[in-house]
Gaussian input, Z-matrix of N, CA and C with variables (Angstrom, degrees):
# hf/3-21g

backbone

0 1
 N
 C     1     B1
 C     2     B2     1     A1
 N     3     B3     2     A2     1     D1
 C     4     B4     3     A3     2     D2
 C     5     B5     4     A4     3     D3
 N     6     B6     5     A5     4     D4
 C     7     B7     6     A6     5     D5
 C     8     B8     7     A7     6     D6
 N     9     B9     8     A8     7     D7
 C    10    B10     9     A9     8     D8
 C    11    B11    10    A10     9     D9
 N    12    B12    11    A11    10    D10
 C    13    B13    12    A12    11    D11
 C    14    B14    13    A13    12    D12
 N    15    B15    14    A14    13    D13
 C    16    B16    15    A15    14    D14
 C    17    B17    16    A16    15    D15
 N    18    B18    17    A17    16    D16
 C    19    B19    18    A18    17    D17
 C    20    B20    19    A19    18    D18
 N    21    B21    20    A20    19    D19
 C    22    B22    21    A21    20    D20
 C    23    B23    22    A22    21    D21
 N    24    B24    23    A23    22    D22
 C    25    B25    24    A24    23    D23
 C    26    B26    25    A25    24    D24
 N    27    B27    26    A26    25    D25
 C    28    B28    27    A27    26    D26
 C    29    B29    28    A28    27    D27
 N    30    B30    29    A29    28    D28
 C    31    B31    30    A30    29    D29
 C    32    B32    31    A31    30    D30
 N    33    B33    32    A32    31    D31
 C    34    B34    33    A33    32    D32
 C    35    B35    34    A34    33    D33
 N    36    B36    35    A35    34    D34
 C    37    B37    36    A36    35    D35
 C    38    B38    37    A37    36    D36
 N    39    B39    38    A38    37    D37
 C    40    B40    39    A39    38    D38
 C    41    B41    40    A40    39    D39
 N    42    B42    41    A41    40    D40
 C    43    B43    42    A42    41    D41
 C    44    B44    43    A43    42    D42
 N    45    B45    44    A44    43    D43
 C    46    B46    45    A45    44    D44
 C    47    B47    46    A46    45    D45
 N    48    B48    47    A47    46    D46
 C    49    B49    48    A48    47    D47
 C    50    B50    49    A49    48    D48
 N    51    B51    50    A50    49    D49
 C    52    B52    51    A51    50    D50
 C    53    B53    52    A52    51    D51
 N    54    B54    53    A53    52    D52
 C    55    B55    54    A54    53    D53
 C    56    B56    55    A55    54    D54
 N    57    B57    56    A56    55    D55
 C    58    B58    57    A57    56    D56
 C    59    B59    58    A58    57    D57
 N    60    B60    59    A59    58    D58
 C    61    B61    60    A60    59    D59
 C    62    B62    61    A61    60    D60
 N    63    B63    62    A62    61    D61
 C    64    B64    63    A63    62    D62
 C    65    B65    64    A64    63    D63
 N    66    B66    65    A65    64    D64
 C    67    B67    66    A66    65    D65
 C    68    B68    67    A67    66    D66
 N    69    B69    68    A68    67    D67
 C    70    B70    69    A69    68    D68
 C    71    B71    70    A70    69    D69
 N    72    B72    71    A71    70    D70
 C    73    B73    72    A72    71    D71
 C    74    B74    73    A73    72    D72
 N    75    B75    74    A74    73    D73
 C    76    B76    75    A75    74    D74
 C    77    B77    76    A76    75    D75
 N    78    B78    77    A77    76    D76
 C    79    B79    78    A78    77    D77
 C    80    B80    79    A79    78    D78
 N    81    B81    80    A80    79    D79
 C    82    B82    81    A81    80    D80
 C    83    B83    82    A82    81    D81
 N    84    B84    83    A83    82    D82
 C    85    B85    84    A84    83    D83
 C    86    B86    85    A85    84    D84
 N    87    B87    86    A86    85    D85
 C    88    B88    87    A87    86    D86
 C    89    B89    88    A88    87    D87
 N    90    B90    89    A89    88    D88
 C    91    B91    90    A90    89    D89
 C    92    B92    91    A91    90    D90
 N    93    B93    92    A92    91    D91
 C    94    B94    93    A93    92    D92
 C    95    B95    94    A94    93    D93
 N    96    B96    95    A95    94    D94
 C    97    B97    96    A96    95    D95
 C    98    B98    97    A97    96    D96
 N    99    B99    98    A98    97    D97
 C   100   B100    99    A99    98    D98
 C   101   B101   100   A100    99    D99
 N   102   B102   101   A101   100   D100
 C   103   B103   102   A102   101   D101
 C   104   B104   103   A103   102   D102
 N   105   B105   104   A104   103   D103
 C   106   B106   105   A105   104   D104
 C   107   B107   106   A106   105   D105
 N   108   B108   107   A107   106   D106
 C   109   B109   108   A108   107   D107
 C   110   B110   109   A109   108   D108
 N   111   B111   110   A110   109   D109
 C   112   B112   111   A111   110   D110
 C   113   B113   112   A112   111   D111
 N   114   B114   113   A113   112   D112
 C   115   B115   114   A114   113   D113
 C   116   B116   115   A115   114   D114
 N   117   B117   116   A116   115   D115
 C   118   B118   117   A117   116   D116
 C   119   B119   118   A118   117   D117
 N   120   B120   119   A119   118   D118
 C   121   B121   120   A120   119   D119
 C   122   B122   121   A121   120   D120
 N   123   B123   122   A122   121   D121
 C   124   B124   123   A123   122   D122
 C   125   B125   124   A124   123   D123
 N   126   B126   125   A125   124   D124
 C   127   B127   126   A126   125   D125
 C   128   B128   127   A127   126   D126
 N   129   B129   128   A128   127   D127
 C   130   B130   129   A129   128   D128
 C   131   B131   130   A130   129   D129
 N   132   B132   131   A131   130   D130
 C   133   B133   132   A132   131   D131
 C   134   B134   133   A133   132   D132
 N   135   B135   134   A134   133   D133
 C   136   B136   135   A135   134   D134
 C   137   B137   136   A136   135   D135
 N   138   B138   137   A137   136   D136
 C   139   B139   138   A138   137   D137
 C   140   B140   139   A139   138   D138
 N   141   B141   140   A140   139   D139
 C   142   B142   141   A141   140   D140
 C   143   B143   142   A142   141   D141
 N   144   B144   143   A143   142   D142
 C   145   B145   144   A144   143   D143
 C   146   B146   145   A145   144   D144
 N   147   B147   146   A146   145   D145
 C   148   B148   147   A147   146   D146
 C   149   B149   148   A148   147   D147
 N   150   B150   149   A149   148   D148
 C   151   B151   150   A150   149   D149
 C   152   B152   151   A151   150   D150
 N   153   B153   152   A152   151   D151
 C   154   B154   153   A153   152   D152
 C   155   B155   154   A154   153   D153
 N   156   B156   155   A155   154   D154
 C   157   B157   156   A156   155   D155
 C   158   B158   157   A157   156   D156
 N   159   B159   158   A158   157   D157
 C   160   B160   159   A159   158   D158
 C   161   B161   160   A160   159   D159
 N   162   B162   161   A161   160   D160
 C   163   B163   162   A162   161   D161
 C   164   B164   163   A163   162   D162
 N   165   B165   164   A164   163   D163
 C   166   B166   165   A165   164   D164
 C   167   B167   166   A166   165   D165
 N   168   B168   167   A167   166   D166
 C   169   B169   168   A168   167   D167
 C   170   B170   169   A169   168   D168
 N   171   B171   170   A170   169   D169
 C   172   B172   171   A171   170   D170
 C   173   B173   172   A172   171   D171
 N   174   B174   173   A173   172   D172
 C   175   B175   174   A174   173   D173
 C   176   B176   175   A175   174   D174
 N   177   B177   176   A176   175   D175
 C   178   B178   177   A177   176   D176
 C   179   B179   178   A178   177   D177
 N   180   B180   179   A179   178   D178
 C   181   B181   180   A180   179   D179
 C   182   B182   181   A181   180   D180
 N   183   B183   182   A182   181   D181
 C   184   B184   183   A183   182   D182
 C   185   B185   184   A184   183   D183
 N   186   B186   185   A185   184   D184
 C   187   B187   186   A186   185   D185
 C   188   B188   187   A187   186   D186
 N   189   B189   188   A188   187   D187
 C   190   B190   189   A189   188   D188
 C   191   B191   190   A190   189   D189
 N   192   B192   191   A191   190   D190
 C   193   B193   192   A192   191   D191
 C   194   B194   193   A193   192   D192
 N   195   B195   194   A194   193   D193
 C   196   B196   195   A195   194   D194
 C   197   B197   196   A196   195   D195
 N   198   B198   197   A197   196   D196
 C   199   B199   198   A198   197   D197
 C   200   B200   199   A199   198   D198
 N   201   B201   200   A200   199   D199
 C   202   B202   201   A201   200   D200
 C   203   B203   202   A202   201   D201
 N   204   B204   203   A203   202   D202
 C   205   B205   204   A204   203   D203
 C   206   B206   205   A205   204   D204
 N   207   B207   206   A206   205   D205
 C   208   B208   207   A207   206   D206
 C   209   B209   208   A208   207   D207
 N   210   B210   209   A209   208   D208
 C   211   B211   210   A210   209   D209
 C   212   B212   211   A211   210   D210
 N   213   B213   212   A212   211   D211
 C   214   B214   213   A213   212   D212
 C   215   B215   214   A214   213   D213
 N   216   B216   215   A215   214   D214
 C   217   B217   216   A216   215   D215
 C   218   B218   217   A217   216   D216
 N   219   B219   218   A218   217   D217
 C   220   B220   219   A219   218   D218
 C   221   B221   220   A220   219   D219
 N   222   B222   221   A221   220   D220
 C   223   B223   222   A222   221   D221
 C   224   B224   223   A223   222   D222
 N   225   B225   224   A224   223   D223
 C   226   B226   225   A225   224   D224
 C   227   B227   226   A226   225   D225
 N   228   B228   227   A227   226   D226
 C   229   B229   228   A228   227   D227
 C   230   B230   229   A229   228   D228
 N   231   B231   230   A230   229   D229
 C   232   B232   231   A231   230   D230
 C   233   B233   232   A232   231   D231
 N   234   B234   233   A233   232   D232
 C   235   B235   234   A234   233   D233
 C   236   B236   235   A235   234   D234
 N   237   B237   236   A236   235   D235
 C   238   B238   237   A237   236   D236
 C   239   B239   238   A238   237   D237
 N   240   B240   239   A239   238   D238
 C   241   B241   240   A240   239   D239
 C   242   B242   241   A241   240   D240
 N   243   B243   242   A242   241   D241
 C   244   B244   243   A243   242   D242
 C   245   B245   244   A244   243   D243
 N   246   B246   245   A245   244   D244
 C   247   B247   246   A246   245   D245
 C   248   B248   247   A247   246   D246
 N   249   B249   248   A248   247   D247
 C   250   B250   249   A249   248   D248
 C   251   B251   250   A250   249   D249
 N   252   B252   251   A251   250   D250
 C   253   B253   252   A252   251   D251
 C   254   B254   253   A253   252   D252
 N   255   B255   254   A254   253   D253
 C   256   B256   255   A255   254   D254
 C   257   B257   256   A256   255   D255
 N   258   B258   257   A257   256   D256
 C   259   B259   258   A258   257   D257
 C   260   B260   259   A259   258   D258
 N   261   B261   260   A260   259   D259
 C   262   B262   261   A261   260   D260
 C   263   B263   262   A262   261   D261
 N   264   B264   263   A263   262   D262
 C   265   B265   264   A264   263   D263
 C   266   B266   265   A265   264   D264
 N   267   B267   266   A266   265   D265
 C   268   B268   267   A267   266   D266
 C   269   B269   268   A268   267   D267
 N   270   B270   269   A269   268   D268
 C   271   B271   270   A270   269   D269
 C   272   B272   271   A271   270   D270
 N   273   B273   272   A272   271   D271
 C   274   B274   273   A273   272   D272
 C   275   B275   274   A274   273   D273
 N   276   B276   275   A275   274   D274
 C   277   B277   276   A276   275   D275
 C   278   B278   277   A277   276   D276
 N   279   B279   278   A278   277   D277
 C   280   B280   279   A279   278   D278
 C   281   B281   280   A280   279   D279
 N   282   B282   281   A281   280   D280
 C   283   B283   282   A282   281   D281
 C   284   B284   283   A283   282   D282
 N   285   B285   284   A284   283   D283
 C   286   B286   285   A285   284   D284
 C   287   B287   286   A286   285   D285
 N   288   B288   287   A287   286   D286
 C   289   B289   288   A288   287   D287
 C   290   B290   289   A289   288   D288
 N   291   B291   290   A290   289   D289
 C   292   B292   291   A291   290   D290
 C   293   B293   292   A292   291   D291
 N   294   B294   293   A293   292   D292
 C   295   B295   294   A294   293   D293
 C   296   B296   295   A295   294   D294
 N   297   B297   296   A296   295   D295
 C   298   B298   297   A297   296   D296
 C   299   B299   298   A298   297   D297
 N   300   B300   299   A299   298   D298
 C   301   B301   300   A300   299   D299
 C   302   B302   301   A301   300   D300
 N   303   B303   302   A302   301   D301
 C   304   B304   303   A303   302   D302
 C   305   B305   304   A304   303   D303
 N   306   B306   305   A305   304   D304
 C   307   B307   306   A306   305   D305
 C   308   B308   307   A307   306   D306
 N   309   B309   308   A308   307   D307
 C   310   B310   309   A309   308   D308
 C   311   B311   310   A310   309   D309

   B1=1.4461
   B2=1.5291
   B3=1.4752
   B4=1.6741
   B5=1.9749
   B6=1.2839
   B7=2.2477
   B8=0.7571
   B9=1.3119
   B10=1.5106
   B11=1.5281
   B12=1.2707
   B13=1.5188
   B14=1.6892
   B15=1.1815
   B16=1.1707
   B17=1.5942
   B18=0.9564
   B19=1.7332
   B20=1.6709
   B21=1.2951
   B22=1.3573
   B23=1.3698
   B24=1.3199
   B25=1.5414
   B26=1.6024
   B27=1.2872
   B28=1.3759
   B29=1.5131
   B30=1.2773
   B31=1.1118
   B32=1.2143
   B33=1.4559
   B34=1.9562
   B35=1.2974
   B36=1.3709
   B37=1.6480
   B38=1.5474
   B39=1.3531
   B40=1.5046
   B41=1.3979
   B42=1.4894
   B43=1.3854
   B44=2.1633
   B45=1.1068
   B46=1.6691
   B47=1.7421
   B48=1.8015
   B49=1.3262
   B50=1.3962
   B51=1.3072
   B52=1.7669
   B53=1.2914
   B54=1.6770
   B55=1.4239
   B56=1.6723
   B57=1.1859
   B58=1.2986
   B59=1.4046
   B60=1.5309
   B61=1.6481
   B62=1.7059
   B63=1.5719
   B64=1.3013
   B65=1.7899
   B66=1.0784
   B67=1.8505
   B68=1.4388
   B69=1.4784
   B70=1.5170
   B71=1.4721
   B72=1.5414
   B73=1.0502
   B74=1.5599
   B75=1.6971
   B76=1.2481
   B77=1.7976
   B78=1.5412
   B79=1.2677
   B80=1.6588
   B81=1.3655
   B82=1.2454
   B83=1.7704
   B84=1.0225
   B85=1.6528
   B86=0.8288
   B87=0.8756
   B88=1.9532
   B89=1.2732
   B90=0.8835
   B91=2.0302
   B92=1.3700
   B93=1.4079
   B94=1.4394
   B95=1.3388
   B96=1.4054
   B97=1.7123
   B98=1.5183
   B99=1.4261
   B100=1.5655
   B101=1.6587
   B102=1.3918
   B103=1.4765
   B104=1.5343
   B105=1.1793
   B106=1.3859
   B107=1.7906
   B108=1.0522
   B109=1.5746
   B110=1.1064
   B111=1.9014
   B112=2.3029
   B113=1.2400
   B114=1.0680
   B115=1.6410
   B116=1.4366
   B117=1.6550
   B118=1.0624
   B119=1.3404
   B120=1.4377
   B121=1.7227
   B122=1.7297
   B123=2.0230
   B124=0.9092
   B125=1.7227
   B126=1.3657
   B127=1.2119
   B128=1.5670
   B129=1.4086
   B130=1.4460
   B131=1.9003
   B132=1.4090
   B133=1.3440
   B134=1.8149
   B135=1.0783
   B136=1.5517
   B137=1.4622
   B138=1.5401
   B139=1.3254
   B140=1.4146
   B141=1.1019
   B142=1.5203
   B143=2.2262
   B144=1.3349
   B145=1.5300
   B146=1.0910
   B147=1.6945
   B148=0.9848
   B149=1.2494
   B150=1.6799
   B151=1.3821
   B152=1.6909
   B153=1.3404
   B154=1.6683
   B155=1.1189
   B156=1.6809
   B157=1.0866
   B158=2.2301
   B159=1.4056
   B160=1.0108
   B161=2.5637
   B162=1.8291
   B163=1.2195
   B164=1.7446
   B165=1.5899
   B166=1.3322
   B167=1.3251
   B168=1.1897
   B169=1.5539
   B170=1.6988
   B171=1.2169
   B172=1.5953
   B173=1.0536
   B174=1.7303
   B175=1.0325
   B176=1.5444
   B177=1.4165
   B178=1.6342
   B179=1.9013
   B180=1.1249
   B181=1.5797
   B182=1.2788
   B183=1.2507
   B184=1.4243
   B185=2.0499
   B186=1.2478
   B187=1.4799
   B188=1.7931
   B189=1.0379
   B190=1.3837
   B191=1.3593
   B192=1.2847
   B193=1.3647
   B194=1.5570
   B195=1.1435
   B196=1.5355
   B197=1.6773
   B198=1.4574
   B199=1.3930
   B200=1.1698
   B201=1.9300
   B202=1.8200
   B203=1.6959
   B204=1.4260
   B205=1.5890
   B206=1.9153
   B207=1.2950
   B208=1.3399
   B209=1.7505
   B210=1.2255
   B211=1.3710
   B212=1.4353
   B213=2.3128
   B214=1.0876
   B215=1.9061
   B216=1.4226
   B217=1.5662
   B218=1.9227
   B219=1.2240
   B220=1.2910
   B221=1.6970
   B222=1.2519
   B223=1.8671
   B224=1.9696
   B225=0.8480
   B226=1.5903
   B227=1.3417
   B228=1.3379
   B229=1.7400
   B230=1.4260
   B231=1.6775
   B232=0.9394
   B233=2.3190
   B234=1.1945
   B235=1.3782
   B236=1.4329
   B237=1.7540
   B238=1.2241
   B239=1.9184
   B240=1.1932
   B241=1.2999
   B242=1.5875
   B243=1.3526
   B244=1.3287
   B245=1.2525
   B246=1.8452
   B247=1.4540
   B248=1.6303
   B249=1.6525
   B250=2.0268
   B251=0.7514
   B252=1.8176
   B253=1.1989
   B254=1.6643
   B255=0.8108
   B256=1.7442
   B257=1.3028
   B258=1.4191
   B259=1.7914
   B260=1.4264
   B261=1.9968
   B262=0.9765
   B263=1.7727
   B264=1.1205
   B265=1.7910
   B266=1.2547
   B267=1.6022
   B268=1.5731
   B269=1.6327
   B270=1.1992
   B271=1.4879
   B272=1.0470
   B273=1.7058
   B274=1.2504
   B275=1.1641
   B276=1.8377
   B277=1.1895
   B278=2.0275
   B279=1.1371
   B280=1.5958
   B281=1.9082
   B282=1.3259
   B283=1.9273
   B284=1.0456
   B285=1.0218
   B286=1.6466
   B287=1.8464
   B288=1.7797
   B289=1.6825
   B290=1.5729
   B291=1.5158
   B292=1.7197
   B293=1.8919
   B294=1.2864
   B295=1.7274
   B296=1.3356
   B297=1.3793
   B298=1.9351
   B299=1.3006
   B300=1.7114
   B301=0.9763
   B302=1.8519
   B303=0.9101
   B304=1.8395
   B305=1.4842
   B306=1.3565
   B307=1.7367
   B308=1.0350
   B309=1.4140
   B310=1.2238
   B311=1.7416
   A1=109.05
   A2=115.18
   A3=100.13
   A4=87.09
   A5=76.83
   A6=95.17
   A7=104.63
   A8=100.37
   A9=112.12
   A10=118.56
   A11=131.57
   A12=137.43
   A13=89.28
   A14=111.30
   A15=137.50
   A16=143.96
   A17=111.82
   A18=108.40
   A19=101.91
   A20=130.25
   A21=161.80
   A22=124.30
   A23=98.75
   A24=110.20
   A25=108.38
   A26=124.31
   A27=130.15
   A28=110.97
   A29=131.74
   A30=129.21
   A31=153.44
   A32=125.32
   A33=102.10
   A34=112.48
   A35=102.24
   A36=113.93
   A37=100.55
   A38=92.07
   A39=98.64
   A40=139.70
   A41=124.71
   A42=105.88
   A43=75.96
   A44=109.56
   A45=103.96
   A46=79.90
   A47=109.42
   A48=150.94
   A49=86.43
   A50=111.95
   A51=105.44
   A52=144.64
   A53=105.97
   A54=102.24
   A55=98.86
   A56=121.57
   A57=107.87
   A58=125.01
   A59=111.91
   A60=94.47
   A61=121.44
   A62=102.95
   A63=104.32
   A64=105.81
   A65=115.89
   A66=111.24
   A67=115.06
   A68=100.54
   A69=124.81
   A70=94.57
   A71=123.69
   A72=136.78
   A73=143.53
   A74=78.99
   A75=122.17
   A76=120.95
   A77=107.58
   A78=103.79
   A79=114.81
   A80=120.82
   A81=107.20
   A82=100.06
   A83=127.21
   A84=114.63
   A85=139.32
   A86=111.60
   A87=123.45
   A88=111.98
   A89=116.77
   A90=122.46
   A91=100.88
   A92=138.75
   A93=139.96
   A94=117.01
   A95=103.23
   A96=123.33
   A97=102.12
   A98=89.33
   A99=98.76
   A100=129.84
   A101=108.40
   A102=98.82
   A103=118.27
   A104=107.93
   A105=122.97
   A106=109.14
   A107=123.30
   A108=129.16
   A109=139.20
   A110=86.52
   A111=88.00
   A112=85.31
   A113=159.75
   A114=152.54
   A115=102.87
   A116=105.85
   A117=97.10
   A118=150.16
   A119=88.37
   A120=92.66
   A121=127.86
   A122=105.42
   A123=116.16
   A124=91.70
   A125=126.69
   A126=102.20
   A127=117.11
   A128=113.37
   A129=125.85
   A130=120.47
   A131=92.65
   A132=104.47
   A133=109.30
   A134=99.87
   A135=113.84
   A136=119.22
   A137=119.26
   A138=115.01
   A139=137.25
   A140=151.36
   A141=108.98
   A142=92.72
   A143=108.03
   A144=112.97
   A145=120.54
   A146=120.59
   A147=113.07
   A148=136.68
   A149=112.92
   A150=127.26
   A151=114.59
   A152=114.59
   A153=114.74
   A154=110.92
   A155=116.49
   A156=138.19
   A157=135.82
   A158=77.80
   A159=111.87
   A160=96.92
   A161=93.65
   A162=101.97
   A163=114.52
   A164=94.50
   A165=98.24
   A166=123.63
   A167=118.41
   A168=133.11
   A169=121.31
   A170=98.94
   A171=112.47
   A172=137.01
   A173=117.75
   A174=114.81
   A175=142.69
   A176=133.96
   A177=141.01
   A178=77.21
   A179=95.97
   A180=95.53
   A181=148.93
   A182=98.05
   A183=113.32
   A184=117.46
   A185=113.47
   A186=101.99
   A187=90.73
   A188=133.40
   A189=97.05
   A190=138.22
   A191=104.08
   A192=131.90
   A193=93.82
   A194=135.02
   A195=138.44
   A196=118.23
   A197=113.69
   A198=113.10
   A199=154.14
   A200=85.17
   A201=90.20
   A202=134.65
   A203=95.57
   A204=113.20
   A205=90.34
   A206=90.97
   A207=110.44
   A208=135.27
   A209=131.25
   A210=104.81
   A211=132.05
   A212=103.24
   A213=110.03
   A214=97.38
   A215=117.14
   A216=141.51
   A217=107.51
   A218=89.62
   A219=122.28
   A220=98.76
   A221=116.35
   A222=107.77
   A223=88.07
   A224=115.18
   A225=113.17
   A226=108.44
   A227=126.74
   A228=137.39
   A229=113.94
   A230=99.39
   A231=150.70
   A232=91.09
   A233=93.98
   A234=104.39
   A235=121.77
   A236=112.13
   A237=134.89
   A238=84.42
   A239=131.47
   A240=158.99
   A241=89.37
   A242=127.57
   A243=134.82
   A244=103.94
   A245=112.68
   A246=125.61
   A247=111.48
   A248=88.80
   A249=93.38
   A250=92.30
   A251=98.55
   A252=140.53
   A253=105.89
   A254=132.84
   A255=125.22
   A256=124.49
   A257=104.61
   A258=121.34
   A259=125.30
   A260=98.48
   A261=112.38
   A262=82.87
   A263=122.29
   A264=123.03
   A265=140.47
   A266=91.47
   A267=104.30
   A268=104.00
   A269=138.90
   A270=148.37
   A271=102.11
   A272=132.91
   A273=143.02
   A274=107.29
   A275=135.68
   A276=154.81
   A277=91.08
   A278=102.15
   A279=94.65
   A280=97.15
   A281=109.38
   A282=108.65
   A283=87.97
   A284=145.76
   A285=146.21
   A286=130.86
   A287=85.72
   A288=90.73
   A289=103.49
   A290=118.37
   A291=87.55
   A292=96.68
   A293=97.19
   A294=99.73
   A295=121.90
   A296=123.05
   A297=110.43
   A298=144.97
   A299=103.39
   A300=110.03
   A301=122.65
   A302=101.13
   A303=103.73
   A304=94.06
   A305=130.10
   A306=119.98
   A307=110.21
   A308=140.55
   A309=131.11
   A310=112.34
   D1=148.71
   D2=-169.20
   D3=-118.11
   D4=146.10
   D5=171.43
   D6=-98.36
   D7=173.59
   D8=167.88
   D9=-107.95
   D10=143.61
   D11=-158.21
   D12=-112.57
   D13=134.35
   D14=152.40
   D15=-135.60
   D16=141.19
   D17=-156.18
   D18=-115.51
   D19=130.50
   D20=-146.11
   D21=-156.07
   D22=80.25
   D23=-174.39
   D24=77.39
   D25=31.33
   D26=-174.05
   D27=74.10
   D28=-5.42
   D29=136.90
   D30=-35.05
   D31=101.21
   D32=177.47
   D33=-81.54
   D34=148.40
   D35=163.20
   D36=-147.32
   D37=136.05
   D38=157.69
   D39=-93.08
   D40=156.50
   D41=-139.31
   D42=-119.29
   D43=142.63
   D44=-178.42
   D45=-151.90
   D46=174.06
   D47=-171.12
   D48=-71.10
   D49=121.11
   D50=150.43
   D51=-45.02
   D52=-18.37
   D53=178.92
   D54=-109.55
   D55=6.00
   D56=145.69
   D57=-73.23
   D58=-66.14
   D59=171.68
   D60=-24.96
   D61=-63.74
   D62=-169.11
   D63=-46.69
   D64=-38.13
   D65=173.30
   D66=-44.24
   D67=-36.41
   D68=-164.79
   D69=-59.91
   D70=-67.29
   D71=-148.43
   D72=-122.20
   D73=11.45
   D74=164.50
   D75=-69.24
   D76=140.21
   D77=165.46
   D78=-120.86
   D79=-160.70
   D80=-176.90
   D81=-90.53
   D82=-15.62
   D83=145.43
   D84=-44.20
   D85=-40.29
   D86=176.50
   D87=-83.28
   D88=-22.03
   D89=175.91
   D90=-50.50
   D91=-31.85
   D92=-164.72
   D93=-67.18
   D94=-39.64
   D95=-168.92
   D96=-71.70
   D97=144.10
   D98=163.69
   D99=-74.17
   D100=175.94
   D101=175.18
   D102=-70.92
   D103=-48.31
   D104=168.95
   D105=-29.68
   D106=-54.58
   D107=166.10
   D108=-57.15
   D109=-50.10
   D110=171.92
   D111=-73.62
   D112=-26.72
   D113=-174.51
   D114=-43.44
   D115=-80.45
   D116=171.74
   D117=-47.05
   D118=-41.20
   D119=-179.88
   D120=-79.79
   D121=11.42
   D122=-176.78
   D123=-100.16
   D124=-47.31
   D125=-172.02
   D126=-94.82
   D127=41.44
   D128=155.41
   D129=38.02
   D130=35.65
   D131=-178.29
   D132=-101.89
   D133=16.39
   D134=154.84
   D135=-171.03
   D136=170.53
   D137=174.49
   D138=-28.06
   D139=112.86
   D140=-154.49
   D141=-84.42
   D142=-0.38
   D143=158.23
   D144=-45.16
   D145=-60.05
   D146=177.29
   D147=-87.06
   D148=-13.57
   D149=159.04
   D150=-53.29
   D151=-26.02
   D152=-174.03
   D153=-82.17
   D154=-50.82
   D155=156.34
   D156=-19.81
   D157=-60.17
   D158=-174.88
   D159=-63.49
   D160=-68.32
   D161=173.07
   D162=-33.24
   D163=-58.56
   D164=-173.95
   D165=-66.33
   D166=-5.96
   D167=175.98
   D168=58.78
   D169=37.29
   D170=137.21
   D171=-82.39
   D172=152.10
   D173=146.54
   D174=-64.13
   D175=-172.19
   D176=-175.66
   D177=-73.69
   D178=-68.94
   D179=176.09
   D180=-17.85
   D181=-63.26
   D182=171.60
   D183=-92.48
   D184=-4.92
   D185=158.77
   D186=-102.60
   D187=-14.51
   D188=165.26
   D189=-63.27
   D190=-29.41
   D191=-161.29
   D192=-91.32
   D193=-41.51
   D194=163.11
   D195=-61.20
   D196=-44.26
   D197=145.06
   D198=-42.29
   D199=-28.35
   D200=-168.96
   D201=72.72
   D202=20.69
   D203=-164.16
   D204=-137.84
   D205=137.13
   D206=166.86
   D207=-46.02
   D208=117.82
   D209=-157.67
   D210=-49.76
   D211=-35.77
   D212=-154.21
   D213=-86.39
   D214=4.89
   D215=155.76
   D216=-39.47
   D217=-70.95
   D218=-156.18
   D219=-80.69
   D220=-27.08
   D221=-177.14
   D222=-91.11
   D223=-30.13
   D224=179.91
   D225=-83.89
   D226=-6.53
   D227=131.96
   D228=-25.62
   D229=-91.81
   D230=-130.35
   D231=-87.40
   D232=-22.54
   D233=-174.66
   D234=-95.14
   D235=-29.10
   D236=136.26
   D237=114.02
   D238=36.52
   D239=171.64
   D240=-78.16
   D241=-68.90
   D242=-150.40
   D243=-144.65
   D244=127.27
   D245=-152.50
   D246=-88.05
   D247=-16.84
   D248=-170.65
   D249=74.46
   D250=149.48
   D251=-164.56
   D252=-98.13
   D253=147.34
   D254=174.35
   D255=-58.91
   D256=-17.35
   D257=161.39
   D258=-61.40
   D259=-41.36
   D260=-141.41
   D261=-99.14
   D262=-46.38
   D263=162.59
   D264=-31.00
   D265=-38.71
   D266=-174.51
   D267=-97.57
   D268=-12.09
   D269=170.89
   D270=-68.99
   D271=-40.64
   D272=-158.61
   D273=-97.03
   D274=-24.45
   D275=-174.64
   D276=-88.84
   D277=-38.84
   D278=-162.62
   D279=-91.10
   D280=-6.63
   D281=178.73
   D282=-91.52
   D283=-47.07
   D284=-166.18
   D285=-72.86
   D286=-14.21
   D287=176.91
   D288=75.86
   D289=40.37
   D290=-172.32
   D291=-162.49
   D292=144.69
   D293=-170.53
   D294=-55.97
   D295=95.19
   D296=174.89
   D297=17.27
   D298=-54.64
   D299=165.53
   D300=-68.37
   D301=-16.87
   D302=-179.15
   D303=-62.38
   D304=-32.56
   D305=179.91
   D306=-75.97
   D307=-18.88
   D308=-164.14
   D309=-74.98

C-alpha cells in the first residue's frame, strides 16, 4: 500500500489509516478496547489514565485503592501535574487490564 510522506518542520512523517497503525502497535491487550477508546487515547486530548479509567468504570478511588497509590497521587496523574513513578504506572497499567505502553 503506498502513504503519503509529509514533511513538518523538515521532518518526514508518514501519514497512514489509523487502524493500520493501531495493527502496527497493537498487542493482544489492546484488542479488547473499543474504537471509541483507542480513539481517544490516540488523539491524546486527555490522560490516557483517565480515559482507561474512566472506560473501565472506576472511580479516582477505586483504581487508587487497586493501585495502591494515594488518590490525590493519582488525580495529579491523571491531570498531567505529576508523570508517575514507574512503580506507580505499571500498578495502574496492571488495575486497568491494559499494556504500559497505552499510558505513555
Amino acid at each position: 500500500m503506498d502513504y503519503d510522506l509529509l514533511h513538518i518542520q523538515g521532518k518526514p512523517y508518514v501519514l497512514l489509516p489509523l487502524h493500520e497503525y493501531r495493527a502496527m502497535v497493537s498487542d493482544d491487550t489492546d484488542n479488547s478496547l473499543p474504537d471509541d477508546v483507542l480513539n481517544a487515547l490516540t488523539a491524546k486530548q486527555e490522560s490516557p489514565v483517565k480515559i482507561l479509567r474512566k472506560f473501565r468504570g472506576y472511580t479516582q478511588q477505586e483504581l487508587s485503592d487497586m493501585a495502591g497509590l494515594s488518590r490525590p497521587y493519582l488525580t495529579e496523574i491523571e491531570t498531567g501535574k505529576k508523570d508517575g513513578s514507574l512503580r506507580a504506572m505499571k500498578a495502574i497499567a496492571a488495575s486497568l487490564q491494559v499494556n504500559l505502553g497505552l499510558l505513555a
